[in-house]
N, C-alpha and C positions, 0 to 999 in steps of 0.2 A: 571750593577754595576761592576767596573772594580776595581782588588785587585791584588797587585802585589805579582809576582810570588814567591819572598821568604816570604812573608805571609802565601799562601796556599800552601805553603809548609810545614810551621811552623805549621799551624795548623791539619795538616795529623801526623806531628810530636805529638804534642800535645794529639790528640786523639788515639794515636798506644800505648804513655806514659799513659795513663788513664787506655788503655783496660790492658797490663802488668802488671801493678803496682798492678791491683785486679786479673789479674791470679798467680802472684806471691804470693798474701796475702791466696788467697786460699790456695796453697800450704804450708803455712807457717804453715795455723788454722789448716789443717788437720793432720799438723806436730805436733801439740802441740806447737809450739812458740811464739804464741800470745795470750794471754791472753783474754777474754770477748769477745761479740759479734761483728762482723764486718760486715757490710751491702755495698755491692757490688753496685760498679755505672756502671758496663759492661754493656754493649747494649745503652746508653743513653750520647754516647761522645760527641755528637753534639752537645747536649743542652749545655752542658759546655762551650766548646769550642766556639760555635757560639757566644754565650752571652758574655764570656769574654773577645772576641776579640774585643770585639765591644766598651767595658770598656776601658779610660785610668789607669797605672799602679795607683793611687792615688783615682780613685774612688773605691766606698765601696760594699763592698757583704756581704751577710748572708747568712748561709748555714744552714746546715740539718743533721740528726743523716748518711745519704749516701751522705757524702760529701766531701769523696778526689778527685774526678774530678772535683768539682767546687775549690777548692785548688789548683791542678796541673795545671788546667784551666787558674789559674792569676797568674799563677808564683813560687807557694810554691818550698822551697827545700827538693827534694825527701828523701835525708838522715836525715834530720829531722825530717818532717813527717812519716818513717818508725821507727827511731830513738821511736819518740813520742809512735806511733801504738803498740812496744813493751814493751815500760811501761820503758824506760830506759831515765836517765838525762838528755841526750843530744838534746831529743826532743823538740820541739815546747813550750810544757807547762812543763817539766821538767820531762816527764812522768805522770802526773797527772792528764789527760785530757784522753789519748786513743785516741779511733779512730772518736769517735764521737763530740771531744771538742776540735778542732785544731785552733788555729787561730797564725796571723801575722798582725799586724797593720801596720807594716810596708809597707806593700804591699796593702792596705785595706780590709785584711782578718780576720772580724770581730768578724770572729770564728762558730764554725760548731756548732751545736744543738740537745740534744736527746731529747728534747724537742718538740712535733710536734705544727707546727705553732708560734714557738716560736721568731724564727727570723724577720719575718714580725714586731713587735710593734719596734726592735733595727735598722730594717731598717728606719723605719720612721721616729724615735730618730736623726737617721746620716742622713738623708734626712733634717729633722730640721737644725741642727745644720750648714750641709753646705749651707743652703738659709741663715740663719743667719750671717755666716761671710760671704758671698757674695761671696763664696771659686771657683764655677763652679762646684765643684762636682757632681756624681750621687750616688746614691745607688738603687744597685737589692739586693732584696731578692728571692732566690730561697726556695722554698716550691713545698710541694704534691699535688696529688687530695687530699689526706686525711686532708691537713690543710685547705683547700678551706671551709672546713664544722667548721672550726672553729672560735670563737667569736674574735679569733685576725686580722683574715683574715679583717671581714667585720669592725670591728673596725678601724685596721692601714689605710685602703684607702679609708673610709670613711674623718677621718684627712685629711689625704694625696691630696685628694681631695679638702678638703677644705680650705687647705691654700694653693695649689699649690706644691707642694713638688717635688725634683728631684727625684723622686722614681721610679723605674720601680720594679711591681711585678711580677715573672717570676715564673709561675706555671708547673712544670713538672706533668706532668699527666701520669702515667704508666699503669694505670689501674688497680692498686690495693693499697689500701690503708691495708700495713702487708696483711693481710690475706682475706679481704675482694675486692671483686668486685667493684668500685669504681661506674658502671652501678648498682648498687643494692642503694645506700647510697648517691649518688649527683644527686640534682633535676635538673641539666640543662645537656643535654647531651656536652655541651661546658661549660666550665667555663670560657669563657672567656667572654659567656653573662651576668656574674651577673658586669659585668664592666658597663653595663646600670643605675644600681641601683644607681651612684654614678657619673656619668654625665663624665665619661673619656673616652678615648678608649679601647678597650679592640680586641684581635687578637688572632685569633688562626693557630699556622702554626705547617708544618712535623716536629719534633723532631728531625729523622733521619737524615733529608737536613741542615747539618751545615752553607750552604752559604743563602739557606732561613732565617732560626735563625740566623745570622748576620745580614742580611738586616732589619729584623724586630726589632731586637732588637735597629739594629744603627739606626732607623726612633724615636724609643720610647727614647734615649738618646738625641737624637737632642731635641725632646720636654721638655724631663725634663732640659735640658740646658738652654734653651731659655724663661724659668721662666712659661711654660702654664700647671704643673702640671704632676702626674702621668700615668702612661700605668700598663696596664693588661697584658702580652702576655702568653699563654698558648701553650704549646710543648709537640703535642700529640708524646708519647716515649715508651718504656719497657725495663725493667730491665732482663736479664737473669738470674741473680739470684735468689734466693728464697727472702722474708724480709732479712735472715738471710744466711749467708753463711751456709752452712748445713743443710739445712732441704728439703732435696730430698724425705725424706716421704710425703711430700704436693704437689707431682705431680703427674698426673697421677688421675685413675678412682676415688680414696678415696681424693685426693688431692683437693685445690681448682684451680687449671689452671692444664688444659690439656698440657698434653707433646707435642704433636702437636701444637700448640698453639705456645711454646717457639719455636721449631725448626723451624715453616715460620717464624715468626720476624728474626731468626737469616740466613736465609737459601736465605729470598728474601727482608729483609729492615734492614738489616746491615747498621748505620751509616757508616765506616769504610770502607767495602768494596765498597758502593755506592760512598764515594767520590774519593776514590782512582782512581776508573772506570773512575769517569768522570776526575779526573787528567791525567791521563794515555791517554786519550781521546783528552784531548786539547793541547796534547804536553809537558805541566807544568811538570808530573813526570814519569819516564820509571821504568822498574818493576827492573832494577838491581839497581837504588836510592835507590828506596822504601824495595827493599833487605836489604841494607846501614845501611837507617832511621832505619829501625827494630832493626838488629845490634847493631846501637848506644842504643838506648833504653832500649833493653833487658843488656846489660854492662853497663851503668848507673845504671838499678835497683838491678844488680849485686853488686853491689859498695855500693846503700843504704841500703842494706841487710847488709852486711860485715858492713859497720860501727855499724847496730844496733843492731848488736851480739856481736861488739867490746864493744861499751860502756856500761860503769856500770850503776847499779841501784841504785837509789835515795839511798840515806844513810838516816836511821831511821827516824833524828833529822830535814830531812829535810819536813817531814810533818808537822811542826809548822812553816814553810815559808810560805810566798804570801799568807796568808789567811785574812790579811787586807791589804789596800793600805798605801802605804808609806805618809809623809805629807811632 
């Protein structure tokens, strides 16, 4: 599979902007600046990255209450979604959304969900709706192991299934669903077998391997393009955060994941530094670029911090806006 070299570049870019973007918000939560819970996408840039690249600008995604790497993934602008994340006007939803309810239609960002499995039944809605205008679109929904156990999962691709839908369901599997063990709780040790049930394919690849997760992903587009229906792909991943940004009391002997545990994910299957290696490797990037890209990156999130402490907060009267749609 040949990808030209200012792509994988862009997407080394891509996933350096995902892992920042949540170590800056950490910093922000433990600052007090941000308001309500914030659920970290670190460790799992690949699955973003890989899936989104694989997307045209115009096809649709669904996300997840951990969903600003699937946002940065397809293009969101940083100053808005940190704009948004602080609860201030200039954001995405005008601040009214957070961290967990971001969307841009413009882009086909359909909007992120605190909802678990909630995205899945709006993917299939926009999977509809582009077989109906005869548009070419796709729609992913990315989802948990934890929404895999639930009645929208087995519902939407059941549908999906059955009238052929552009859908790709893209199951991040971290191994924990919040707080629980996802080996305790999911009958299939893959989930990308219950793809059987329902007569499509279903695939399971490294999470961490961004160029595998493109490959797969770009094979399940091709199909839902070519009108033969949905794909399953499941992207075994982990998060290095807790559920929740804070709750370092859940690590360790009383904890449910051992500290060791997080350190080899991070120590020996780092998306990031694995793909870099292999950049580095094939000539594509040298380590004073990749100095650069960082650079640029971390100044950029520089810039959407300063805007979202620049702008104001919603004025009172504006909580009786956007609460119905206009005619």
């Amino acid at each position: 599979m040949a990808i030209e070299k200012e792509k994988l570049i862009e997407m080394y870019a891509r996933m350096l902007t995902i892992r920042h973007f949540e170590g800056k918000l950490k910093e922000l939560v433990f600052g007090g600046e941000v308001p309500g819970f914030v659920h970290a996408y670190a460790g799992e840039e690949a699955v973003a990255v890989g899936t989104c690249f694989a997307l045209l600008d115009d096809d649709y995604i669904t996300s997840t209450h951990r969903g600003h790497g699937h946002l940065i993934a397809k293009g969101a602008d940083l100053k808005r979604m940190m704009a948004e994340i602080f609860g201030k006007s200039t954001g995405y939803n005008k601040g009214k959304g957070g961290s967990m309810h971001i969307a841009d239609f413009g882009i086909g960002i359909l909007g992120a969900n605190g909802i678990v499995g909630a995205g899945l039944p709006i993917a299939t809605g926009a999977g509809l709706a582009a077989k109906l205008r005869g548009s070419g679109q796709v729609a992913t929904c990315f989802f948990g192991d934890g929404a895999s156990n639930q009645g929208t999962f087995h519902e939407s691709i059941n549908l999906a299934a059955a009238w052929k839908l552009p859908v790709i369901y893209l199951c991040e599997n971290n191994m924990y669903g919040e707080f629980t063990p996802a080996a305790e709780v999911v009958s299939v040790e893959d989930v990308s077998d219950r793809a059987a049930g329902y007569n499509i394919p279903g695939v399971t690849v490294d999470g961490q391997d961004v160029l595998a997760v493109y490959e797969v992903v770009q094979e399940a587009v091709k199909r839902a393009r070519a009108g033969t229906g949905p794909s399953l792909v499941e992207c075994k991943t982990y998060r290095y955060e807790g559920h929740v940004i804070g709750e370092e009391a859940f690590i360790g002997e009383r904890g449910y994941r051992p500290a060791e545990e997080i350190e080899e994910w991070k120590s020996q299957r780092d998306p990031i530094t694995l793909f870099k290696g292999k950049l580095v490797k094939q000539g594509v990037l040298t380590e004073e670029q990749a100095s650069q890209i960082e650079a640029e990156v971390i100044a950029q999130l520089d810039e959407a911090v300063a805007y979202a402490r620049e702008s104001p907060m919603p004025a009172p009267e504006e909580a009786l806006e956007d609460v119905y749609a206009s005619l």
